[in-house]
N, C-alpha and C positions, 0 to 999 in steps of 0.2 A: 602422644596419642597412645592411647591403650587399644593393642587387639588380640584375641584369641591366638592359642598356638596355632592353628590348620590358616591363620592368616597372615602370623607372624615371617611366616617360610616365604612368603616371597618377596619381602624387604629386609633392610637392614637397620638397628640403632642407630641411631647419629647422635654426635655430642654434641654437646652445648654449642649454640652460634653458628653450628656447620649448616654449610651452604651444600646443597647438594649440588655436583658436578651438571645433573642436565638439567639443572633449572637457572635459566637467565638471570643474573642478579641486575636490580635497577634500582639508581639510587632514590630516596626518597623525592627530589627534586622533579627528577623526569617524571616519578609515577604521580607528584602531583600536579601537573604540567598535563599531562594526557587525560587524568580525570576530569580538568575543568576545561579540555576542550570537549570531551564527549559531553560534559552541562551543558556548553554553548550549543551544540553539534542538536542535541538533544529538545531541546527548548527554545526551538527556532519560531520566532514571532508569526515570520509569514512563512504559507507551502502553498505550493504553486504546484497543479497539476495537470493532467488534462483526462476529462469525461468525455464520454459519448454522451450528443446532445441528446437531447428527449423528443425532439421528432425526426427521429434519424427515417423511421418508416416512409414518411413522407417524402425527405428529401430524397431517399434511394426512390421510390415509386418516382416523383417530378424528373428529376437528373434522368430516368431508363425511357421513360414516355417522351424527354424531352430529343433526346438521341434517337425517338423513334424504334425500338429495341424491344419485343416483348420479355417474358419475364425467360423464356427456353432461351431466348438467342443470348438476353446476359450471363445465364449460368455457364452457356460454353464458354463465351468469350472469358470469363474468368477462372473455369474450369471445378465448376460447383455443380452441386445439381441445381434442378427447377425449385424443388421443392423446399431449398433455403433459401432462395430469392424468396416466393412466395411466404414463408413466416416469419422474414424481416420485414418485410412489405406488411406485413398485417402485427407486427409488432409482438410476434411470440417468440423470436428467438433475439439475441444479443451477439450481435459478432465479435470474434475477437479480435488480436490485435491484427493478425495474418489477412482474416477478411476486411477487414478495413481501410486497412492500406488498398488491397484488391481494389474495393471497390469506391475508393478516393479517385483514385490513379486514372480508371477506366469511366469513373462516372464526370471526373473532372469536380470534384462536391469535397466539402470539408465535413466528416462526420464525429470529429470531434473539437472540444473547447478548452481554452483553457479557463481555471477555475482557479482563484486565491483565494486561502482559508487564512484569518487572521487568527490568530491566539491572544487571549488577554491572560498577563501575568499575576496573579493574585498574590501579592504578600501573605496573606491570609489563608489556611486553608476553609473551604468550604466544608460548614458544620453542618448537619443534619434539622429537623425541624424536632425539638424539643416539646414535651409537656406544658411548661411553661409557657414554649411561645403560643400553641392550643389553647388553652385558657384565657391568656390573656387580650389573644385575638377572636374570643368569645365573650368577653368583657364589652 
């Protein structure tokens, strides 16, 4: 590697083959042993997640009516205010993981799902749509 003298001054030459003292040496084998598990690791067919469902508004509004609860009396019990009961309940806020659990736990309700995303492996890379194929699906 080539650098300037004002960068030269904080390393040193090394000759041929040297291995620097604080850099781990690993033989070829392991380093290719560990690449093709991050391939595997990497390009995993199925993921499995879990989402917040999409009428969470309604299930927190049913589960708080159902408990007979208005919307003041859940926010203490879970020690929120009124006013993010009320924009869940109307669907303008997204709780996060903290209030979720809250108001799993106290509502007795599942407010999230799980979700599996399949991946298809393409041998192929995916080409763009060509001139060619324009025309001749003009034809």
């Amino acid at each position: 590697m080539n650098v300037c003298d004002d960068c030269a001054k904080f390393g040193r030459e090394l000759k041929k083959n040297e291995i620097p003292k604080d850099v781990k040496y690993l033989p070829p084998e392991v380093v290719r042993e560990r690449v093709e598990r991050q391939k595997r690791r990497r390009y995993k067919d199925i993921d499995e997640e879990e989402v917040l469902v999409e009428d969470y508004p309604e299930r927190i509004r049913n589960a708080r009516e159902r408990l007979g609860l208005t919307q003041d009396e859940l926010a203490k019990k879970i020690l929120e205010k009124k006013t993010v009961i009320s924009k869940l309940e109307r669907g303008e806020m997204h709780p996060d993981e903290k209030l979720i659990k809250k108001l799993e736990k106290t509502l007795g309700i599942k407010l999230k799902e799980k979700v599996t995303t399949t991946y298809r492996k393409d041998e192929k890379k995916a080409k763009g749509l060509t001139l060619g194929d324009l025309i001749s699906g003009a034809l």
